[in-house]
Each structure stands twice: as structure tokens, then as C-alpha cells.
ChimeraX commands (.cxc) that place a marker at each C-alpha (Angstrom):
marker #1 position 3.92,-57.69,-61.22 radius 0.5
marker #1 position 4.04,-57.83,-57.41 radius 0.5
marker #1 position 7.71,-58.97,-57.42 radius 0.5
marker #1 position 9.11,-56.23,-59.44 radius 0.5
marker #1 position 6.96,-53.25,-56.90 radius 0.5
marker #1 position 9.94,-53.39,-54.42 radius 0.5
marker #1 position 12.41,-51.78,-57.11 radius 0.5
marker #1 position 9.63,-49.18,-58.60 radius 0.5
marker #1 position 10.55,-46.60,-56.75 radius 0.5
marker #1 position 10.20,-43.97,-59.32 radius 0.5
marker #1 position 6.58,-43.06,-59.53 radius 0.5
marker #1 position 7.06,-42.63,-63.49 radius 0.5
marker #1 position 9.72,-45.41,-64.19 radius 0.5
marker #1 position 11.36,-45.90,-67.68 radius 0.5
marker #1 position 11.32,-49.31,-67.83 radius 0.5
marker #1 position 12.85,-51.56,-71.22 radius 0.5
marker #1 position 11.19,-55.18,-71.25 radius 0.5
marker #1 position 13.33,-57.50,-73.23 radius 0.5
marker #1 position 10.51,-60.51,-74.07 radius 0.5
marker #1 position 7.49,-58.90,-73.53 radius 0.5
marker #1 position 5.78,-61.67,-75.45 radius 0.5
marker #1 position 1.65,-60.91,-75.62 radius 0.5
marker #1 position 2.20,-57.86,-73.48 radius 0.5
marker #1 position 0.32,-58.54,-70.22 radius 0.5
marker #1 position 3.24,-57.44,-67.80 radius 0.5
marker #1 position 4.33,-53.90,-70.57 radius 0.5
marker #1 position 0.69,-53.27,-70.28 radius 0.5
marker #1 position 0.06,-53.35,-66.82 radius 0.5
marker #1 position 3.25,-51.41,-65.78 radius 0.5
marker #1 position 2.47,-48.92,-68.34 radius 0.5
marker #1 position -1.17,-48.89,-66.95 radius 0.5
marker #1 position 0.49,-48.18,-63.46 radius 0.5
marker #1 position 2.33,-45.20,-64.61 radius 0.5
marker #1 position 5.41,-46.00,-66.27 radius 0.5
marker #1 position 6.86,-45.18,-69.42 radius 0.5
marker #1 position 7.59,-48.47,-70.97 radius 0.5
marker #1 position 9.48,-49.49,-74.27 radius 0.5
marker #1 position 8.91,-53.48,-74.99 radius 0.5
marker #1 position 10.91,-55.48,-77.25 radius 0.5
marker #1 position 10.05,-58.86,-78.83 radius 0.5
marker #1 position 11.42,-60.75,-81.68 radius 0.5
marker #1 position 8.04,-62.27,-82.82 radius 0.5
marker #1 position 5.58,-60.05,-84.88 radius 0.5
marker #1 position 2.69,-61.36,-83.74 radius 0.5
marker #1 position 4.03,-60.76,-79.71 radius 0.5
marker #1 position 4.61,-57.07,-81.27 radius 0.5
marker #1 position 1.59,-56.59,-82.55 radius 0.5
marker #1 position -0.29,-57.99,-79.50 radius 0.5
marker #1 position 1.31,-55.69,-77.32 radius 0.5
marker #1 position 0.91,-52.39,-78.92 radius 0.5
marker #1 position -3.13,-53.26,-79.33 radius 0.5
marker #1 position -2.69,-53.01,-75.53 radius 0.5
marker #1 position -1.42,-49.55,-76.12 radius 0.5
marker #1 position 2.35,-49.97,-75.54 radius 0.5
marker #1 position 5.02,-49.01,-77.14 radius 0.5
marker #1 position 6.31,-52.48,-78.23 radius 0.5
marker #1 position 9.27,-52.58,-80.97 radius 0.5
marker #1 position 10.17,-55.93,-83.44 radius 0.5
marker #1 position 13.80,-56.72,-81.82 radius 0.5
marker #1 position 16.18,-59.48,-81.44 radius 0.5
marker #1 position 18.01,-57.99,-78.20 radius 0.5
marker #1 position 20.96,-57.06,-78.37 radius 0.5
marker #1 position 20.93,-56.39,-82.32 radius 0.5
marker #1 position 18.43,-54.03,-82.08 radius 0.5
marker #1 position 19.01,-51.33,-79.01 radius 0.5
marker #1 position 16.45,-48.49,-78.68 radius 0.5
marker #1 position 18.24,-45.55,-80.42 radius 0.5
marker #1 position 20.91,-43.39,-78.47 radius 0.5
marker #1 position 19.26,-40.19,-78.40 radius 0.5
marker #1 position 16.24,-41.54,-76.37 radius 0.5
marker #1 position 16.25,-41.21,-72.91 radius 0.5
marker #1 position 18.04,-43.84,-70.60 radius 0.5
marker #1 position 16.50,-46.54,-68.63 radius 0.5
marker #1 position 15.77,-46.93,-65.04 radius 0.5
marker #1 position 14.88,-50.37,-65.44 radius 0.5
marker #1 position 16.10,-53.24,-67.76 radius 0.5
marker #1 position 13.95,-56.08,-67.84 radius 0.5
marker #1 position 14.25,-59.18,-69.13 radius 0.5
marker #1 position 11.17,-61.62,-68.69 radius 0.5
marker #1 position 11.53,-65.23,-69.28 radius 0.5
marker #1 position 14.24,-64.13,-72.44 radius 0.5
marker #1 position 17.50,-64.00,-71.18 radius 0.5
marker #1 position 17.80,-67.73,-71.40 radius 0.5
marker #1 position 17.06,-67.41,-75.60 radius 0.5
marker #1 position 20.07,-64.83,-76.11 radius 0.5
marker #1 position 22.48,-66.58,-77.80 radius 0.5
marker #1 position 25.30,-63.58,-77.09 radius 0.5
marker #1 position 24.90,-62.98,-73.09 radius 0.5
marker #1 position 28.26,-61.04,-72.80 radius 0.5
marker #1 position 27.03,-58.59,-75.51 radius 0.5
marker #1 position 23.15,-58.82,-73.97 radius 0.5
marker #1 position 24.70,-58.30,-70.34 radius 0.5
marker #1 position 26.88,-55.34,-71.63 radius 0.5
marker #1 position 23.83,-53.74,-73.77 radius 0.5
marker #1 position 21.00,-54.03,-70.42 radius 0.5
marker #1 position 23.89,-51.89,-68.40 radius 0.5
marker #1 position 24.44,-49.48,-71.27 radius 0.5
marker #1 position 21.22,-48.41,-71.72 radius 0.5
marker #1 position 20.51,-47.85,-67.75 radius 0.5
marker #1 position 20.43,-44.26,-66.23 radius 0.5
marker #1 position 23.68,-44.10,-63.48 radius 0.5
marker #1 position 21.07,-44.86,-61.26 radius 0.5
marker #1 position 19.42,-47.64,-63.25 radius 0.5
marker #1 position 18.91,-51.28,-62.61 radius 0.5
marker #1 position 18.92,-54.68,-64.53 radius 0.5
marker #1 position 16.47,-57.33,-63.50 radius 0.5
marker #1 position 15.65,-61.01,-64.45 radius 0.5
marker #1 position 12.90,-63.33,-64.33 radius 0.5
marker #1 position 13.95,-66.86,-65.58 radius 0.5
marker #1 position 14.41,-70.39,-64.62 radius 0.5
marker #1 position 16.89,-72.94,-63.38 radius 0.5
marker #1 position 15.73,-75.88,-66.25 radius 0.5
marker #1 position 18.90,-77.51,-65.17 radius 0.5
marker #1 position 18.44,-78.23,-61.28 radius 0.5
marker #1 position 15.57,-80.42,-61.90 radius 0.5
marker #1 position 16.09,-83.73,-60.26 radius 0.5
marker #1 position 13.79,-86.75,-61.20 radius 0.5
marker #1 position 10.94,-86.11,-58.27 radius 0.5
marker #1 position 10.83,-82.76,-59.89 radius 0.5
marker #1 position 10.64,-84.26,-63.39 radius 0.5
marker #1 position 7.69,-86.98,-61.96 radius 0.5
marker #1 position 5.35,-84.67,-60.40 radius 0.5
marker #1 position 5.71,-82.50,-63.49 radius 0.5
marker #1 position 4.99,-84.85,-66.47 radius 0.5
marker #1 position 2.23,-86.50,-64.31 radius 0.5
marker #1 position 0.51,-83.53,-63.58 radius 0.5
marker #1 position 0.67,-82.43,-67.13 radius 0.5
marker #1 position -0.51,-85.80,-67.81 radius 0.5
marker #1 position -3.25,-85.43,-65.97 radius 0.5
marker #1 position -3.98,-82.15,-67.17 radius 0.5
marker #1 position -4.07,-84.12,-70.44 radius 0.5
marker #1 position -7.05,-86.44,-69.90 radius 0.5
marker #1 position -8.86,-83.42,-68.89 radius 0.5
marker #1 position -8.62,-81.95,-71.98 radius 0.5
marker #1 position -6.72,-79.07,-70.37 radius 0.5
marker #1 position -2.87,-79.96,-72.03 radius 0.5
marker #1 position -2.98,-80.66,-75.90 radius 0.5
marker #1 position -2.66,-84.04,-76.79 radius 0.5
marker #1 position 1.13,-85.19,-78.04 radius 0.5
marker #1 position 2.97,-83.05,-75.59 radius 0.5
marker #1 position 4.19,-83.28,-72.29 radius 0.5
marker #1 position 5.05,-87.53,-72.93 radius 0.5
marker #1 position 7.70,-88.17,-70.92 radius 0.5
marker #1 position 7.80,-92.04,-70.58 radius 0.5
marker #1 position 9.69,-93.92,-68.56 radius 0.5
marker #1 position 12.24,-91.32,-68.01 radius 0.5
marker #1 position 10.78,-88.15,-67.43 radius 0.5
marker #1 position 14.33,-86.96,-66.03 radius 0.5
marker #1 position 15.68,-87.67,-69.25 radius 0.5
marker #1 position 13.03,-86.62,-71.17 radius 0.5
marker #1 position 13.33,-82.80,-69.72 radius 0.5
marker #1 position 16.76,-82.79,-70.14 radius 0.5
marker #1 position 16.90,-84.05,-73.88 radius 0.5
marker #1 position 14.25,-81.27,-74.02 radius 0.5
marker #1 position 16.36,-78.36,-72.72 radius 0.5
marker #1 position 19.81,-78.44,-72.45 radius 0.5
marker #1 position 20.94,-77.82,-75.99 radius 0.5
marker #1 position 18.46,-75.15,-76.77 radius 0.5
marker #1 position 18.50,-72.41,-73.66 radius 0.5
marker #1 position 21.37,-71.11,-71.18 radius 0.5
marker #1 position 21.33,-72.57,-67.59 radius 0.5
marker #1 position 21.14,-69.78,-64.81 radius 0.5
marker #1 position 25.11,-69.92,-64.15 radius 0.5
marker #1 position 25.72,-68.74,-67.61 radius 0.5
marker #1 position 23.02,-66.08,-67.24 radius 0.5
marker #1 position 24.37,-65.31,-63.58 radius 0.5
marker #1 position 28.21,-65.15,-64.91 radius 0.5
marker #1 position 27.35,-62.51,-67.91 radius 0.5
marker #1 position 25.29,-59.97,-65.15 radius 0.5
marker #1 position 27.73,-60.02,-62.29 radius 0.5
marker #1 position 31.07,-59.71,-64.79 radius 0.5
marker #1 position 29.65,-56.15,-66.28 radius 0.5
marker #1 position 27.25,-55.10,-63.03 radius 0.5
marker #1 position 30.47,-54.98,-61.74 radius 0.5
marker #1 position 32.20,-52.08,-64.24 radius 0.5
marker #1 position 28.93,-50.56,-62.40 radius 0.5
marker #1 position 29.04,-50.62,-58.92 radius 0.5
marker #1 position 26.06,-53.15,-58.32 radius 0.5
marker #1 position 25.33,-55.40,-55.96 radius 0.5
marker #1 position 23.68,-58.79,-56.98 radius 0.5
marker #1 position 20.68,-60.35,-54.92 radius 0.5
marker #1 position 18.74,-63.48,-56.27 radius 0.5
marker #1 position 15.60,-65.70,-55.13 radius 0.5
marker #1 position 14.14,-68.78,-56.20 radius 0.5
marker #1 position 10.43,-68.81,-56.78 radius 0.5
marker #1 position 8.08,-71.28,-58.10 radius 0.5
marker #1 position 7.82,-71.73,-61.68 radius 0.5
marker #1 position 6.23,-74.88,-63.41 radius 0.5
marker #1 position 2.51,-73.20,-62.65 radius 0.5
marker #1 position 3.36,-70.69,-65.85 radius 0.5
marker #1 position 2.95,-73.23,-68.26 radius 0.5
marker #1 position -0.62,-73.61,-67.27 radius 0.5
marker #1 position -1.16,-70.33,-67.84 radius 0.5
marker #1 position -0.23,-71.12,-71.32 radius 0.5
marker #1 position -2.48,-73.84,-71.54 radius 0.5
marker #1 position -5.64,-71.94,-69.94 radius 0.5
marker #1 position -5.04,-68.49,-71.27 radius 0.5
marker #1 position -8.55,-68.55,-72.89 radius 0.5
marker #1 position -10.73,-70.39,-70.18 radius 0.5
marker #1 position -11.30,-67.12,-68.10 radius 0.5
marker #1 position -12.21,-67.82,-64.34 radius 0.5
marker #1 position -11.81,-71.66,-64.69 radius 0.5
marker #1 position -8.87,-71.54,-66.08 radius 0.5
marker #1 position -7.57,-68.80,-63.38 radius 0.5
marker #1 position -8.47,-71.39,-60.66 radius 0.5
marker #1 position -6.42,-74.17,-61.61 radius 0.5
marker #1 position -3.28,-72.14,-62.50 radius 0.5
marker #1 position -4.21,-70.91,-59.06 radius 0.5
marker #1 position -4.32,-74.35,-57.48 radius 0.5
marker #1 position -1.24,-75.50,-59.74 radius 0.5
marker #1 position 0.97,-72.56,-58.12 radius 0.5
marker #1 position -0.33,-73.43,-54.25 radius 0.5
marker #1 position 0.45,-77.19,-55.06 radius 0.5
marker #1 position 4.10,-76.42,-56.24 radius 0.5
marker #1 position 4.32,-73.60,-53.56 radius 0.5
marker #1 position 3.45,-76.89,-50.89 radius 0.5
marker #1 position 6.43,-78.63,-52.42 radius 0.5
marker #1 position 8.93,-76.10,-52.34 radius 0.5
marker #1 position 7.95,-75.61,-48.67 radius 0.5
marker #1 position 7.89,-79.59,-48.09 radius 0.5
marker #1 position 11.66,-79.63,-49.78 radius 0.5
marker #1 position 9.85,-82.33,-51.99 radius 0.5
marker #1 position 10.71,-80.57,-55.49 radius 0.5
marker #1 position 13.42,-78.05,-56.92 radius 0.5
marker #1 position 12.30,-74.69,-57.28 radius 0.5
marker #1 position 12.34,-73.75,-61.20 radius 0.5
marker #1 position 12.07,-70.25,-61.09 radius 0.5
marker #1 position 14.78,-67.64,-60.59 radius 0.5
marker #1 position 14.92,-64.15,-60.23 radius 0.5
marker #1 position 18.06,-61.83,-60.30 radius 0.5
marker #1 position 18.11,-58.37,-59.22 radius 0.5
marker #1 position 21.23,-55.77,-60.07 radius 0.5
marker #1 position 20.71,-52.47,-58.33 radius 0.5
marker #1 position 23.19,-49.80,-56.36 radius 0.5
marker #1 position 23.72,-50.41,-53.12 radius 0.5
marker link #1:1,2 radius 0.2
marker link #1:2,3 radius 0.2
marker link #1:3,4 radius 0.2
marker link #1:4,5 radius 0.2
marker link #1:5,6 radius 0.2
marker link #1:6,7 radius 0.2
marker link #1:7,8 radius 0.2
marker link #1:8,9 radius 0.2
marker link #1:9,10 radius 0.2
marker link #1:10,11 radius 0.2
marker link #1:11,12 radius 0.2
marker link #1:12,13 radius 0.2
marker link #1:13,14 radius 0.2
marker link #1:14,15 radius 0.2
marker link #1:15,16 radius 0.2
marker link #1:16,17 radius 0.2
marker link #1:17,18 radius 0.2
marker link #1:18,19 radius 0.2
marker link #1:19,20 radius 0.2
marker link #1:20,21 radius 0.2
marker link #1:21,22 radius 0.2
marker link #1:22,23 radius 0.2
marker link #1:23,24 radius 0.2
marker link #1:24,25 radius 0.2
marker link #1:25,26 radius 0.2
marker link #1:26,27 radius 0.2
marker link #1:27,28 radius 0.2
marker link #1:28,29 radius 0.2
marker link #1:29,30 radius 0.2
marker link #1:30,31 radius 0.2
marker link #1:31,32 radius 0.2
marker link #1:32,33 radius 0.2
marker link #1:33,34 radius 0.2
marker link #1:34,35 radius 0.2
marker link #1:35,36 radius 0.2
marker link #1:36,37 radius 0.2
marker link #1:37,38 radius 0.2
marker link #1:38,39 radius 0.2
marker link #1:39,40 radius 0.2
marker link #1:40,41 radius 0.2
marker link #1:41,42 radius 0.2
marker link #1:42,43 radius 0.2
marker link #1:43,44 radius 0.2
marker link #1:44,45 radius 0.2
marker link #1:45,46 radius 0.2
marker link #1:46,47 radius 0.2
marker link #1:47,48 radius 0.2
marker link #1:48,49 radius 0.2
marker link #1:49,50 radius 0.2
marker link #1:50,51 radius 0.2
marker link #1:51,52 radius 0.2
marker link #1:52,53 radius 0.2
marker link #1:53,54 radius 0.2
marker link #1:54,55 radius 0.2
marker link #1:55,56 radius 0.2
marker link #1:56,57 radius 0.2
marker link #1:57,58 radius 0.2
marker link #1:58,59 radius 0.2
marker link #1:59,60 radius 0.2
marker link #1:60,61 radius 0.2
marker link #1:61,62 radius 0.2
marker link #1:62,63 radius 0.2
marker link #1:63,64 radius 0.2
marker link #1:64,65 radius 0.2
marker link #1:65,66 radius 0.2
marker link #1:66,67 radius 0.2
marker link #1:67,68 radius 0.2
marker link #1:68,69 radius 0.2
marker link #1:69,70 radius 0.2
marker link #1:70,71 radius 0.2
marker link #1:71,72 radius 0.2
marker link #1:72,73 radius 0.2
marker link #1:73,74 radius 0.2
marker link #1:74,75 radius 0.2
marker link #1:75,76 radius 0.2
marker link #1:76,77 radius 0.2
marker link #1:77,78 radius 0.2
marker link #1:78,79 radius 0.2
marker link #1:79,80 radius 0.2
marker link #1:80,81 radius 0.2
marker link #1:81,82 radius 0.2
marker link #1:82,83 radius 0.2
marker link #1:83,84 radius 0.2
marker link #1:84,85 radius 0.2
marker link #1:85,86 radius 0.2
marker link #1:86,87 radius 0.2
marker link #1:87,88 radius 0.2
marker link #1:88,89 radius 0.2
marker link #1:89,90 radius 0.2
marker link #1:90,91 radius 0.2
marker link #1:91,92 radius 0.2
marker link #1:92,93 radius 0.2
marker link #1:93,94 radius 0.2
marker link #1:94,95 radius 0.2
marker link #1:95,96 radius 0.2
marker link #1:96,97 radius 0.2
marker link #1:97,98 radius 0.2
marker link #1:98,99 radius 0.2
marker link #1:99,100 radius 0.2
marker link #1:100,101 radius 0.2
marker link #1:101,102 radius 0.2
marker link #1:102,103 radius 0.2
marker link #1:103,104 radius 0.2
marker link #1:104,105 radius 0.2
marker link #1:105,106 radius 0.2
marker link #1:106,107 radius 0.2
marker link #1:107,108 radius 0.2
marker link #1:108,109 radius 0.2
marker link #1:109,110 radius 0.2
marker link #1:110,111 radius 0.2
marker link #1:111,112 radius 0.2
marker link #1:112,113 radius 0.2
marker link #1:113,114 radius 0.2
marker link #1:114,115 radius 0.2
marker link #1:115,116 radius 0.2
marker link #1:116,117 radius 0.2
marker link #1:117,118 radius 0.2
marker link #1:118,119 radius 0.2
marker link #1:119,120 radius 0.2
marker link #1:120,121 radius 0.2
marker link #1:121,122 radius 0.2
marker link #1:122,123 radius 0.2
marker link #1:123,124 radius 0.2
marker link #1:124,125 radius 0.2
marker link #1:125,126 radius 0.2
marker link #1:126,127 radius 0.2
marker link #1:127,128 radius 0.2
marker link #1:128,129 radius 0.2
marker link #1:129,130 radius 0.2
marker link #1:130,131 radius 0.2
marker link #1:131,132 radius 0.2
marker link #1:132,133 radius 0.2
marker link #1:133,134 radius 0.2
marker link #1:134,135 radius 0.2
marker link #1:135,136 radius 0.2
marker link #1:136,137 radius 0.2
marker link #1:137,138 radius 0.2
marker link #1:138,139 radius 0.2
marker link #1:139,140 radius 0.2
marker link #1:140,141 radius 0.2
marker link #1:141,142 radius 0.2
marker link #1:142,143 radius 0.2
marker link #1:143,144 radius 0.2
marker link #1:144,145 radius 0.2
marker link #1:145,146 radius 0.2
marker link #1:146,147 radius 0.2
marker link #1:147,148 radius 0.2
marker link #1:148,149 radius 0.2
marker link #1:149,150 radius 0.2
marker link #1:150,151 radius 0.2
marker link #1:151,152 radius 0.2
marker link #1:152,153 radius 0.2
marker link #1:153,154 radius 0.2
marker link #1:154,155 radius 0.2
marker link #1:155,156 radius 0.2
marker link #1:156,157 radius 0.2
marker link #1:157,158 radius 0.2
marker link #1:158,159 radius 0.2
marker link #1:159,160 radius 0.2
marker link #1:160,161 radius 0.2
marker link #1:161,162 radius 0.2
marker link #1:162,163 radius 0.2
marker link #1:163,164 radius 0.2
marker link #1:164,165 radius 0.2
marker link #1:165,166 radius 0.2
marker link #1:166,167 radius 0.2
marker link #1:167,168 radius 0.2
marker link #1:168,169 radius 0.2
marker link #1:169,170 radius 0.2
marker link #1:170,171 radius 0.2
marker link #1:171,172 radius 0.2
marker link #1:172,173 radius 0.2
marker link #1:173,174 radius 0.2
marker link #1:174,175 radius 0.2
marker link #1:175,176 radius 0.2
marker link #1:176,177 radius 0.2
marker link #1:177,178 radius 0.2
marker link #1:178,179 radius 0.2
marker link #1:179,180 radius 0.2
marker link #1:180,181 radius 0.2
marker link #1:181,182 radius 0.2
marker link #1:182,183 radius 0.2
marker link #1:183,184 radius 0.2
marker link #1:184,185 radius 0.2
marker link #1:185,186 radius 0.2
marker link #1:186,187 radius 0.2
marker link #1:187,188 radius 0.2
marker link #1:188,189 radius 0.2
marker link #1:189,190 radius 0.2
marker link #1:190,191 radius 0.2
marker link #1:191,192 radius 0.2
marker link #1:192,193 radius 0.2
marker link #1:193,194 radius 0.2
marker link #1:194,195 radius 0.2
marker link #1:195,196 radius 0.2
marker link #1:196,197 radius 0.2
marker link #1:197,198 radius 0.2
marker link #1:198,199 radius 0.2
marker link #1:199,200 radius 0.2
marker link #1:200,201 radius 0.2
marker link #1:201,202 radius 0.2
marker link #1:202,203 radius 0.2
marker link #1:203,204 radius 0.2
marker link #1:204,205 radius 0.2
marker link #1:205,206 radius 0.2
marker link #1:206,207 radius 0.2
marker link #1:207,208 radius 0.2
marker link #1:208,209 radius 0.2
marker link #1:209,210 radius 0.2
marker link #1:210,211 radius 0.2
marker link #1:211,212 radius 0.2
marker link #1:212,213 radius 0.2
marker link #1:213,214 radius 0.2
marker link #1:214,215 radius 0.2
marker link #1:215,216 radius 0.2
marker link #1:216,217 radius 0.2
marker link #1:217,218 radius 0.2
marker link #1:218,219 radius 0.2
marker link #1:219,220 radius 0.2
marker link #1:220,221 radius 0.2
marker link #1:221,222 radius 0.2
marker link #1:222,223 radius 0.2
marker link #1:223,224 radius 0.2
marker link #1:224,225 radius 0.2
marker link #1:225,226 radius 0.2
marker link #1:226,227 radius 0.2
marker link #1:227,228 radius 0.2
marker link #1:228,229 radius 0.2
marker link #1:229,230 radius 0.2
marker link #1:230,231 radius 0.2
marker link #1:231,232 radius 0.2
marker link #1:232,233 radius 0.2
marker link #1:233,234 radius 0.2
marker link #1:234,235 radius 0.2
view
């Protein structure tokens, strides 16, 4: 939550979170103050989410836009979903429809395709080692030989790469006077916190030492940076 604090200026932001999968981030913003509106396409992500007491709505974004009458958005978020969108013209043109004139769109993704093969190594071995200690589930995370390859076979056919995602903000931010700002951030860590959502403090630690480790890449130039963030606000 501490990247998105720079753009909460309101003290009682509308905020729309496109993704909002089990509802950690919805719940905490909501717990800060805001009024918050989460979409997800999977039922049990729904239902997760409004246990935690927010207002979370069954969607497949853009099909299914919060109605017209409601009030308009000062934030459009979309966390770790834009990539899944299969439309992102009509998602793009949606996110800036349902903003106040005021309002801002804001991503949280990653660049899947800029992975090069030390990248690929240190990621499959980790995992690998996170593997024998009983941390990854067996089966997953084999990438062989080739773990370039492997990634890539995984990914590219299935999810858009950040140029597409880029493309589809910037051609409607611009019908609204926005300017566009980006940052790269580290990103492989996450999937530990998939992993070791249910080991409490231990599992905290190593997604803790998982994130320093890739942080001590990024800084070393020894690894391309994975995540991405995209911000469109008026200037």
C-alpha cells in the first residue's frame, strides 16, 4: 500500500480496484478511510473480500462497469489485472470514464517479457530451492535446461506485455489531459507470498528475505526488474 500513499491525497478517496483478488489491498485502503468498490471475476476472490467488509462486486472488467448513477471515481486501480483483459482499448477507455475530472488511473503489473536468461536462472533455482524445502509445491516451477524458454512458453500467449498495456493508457489519458509517469520495482518476491500465505511470521521472513535478495540484484544490474507500475494523473 505504501506505493499508492503518494496519490491519496483525498482523505476519503473513492477508489475502484479492478483484481482485487482475496482482498488484502480493498481492505486495507478501506480500513484507512476510503470508500472502495472492488471488482473480481472469481467468486471465491468476491466472497473473500467482502468477509473483510468491502464492497467487492463479481465482474469481468470492462463488461461489468459499476452503474452510472453512482458516484465517480478518484482512483482507478488495476492490481496485477490489466495484463488478463483481453479488450485493453475498451478497459483503457472504461478506467477514464468512470474517473471524477480530477480522477486518476493507476497500474501495478509486470514486464514478463524483459526477462533475459540470468533473470530466468536465479528465478527457477530459487524456486527450486524453495522446492526441497517444502516451501514451493512439488511439479511446478521445472524449468530444465532452458529456464529462458521455459518462462517464455509459459507467458507469452496467455497475458499482454507492458507496451500493449502502456499503448491502451497513454492513447485515451490523452482525450484527458494526463501526464504518464512509470517505475520499475521488484516483482518475483510476490509469488512467495503465494506460496507462504498461511505460514504466518515464517513465512513473512522469507518473502521478506526473497524481496531484499531481488532488491540486491536490481541494484547490482544482475537481473531485470519484473515489476511495473504506471501512474496517469493531471499535471
Amino acid at each position: 500500500m505504501l506505493w499508492l500513499e503518494p496519490h491519496l491525497h483525498e482523505l476519503s478517496a473513492r477508489i475502484l480496484e479492478v483484481g482485487c483478488g482475496q482482498g488484502h489491498l480493498a481492505a486495507a485502503l478501506a480500513g484507512a478511510g476510503h470508500d472502495v468498490v472492488a471488482l473480481d471475476s472469481n467468486e471465491e476472490a468476491v466472497a473473500a473480500t467482502r468477509y473483510k467488509g468491502v464492497d467487492a462486486r463479481l465482474a469481468t472488467f470492462p463488461d461489468n462497469l459499476p452503474e452510472r448513477h453512482e458516484d465517480p471515481f478518484d482512483i482507478v486501480l488495476f492490481t496485477r489485472s490489466l495484463h488478463h483483459v483481453e479488450d485493453l482499448d475498451a478497459a483503457a477507455a472504461a478506467a477514464f470514464s468512470l474517473l471524477a475530472p480530477t480522477g486518476i488511473v493507476l497500474v501495478e503489473d509486470w514486464a514478463w517479457n524483459i526477462i533475459d536468461e540470468r533473470t530466468a536462472a536465479w528465478a527457477y533455482g530459487l524456486m527450486g530451492i524453495g522446492r526441497t524445502a517444502g516451501l514451493v509445491p512439488q511439479g511446478l516451477w521445472q524449468g530444465g535446461n532452458d529456464p529462458l524458454r521455459h518462462w517464455l512458453d509459459e507467458h507469452e500467449h496467455h497475458v499482454h506485455a507492458i507496451a500493449e498495456m502502456r499503448d491502451a493508457i497513454v492513447k485515451h489519458g490523452k482525450q484527458h489531459n494526463v501526464s504518464i509517469t512509470e517505475e520499475t520495482t521488484p516483482y518475483f518476491y510476490r509469488y512467495f507470498c503465494d506460496y507462504l500465505a498461511n505460514h504466518d511470521d515464517d513465512g513473512a521472513a522469507i518473502v521478506e528475505s526473497v524481496l531484499a535478495a531481488e532488491q540486491q540484484m536490481l541494484n547490482a544490474g544482475a537481473m531485470a526488474p519484473l515489476g511495473w507500475r504506471l501512474a496517469a494523473t493531471h499535471s
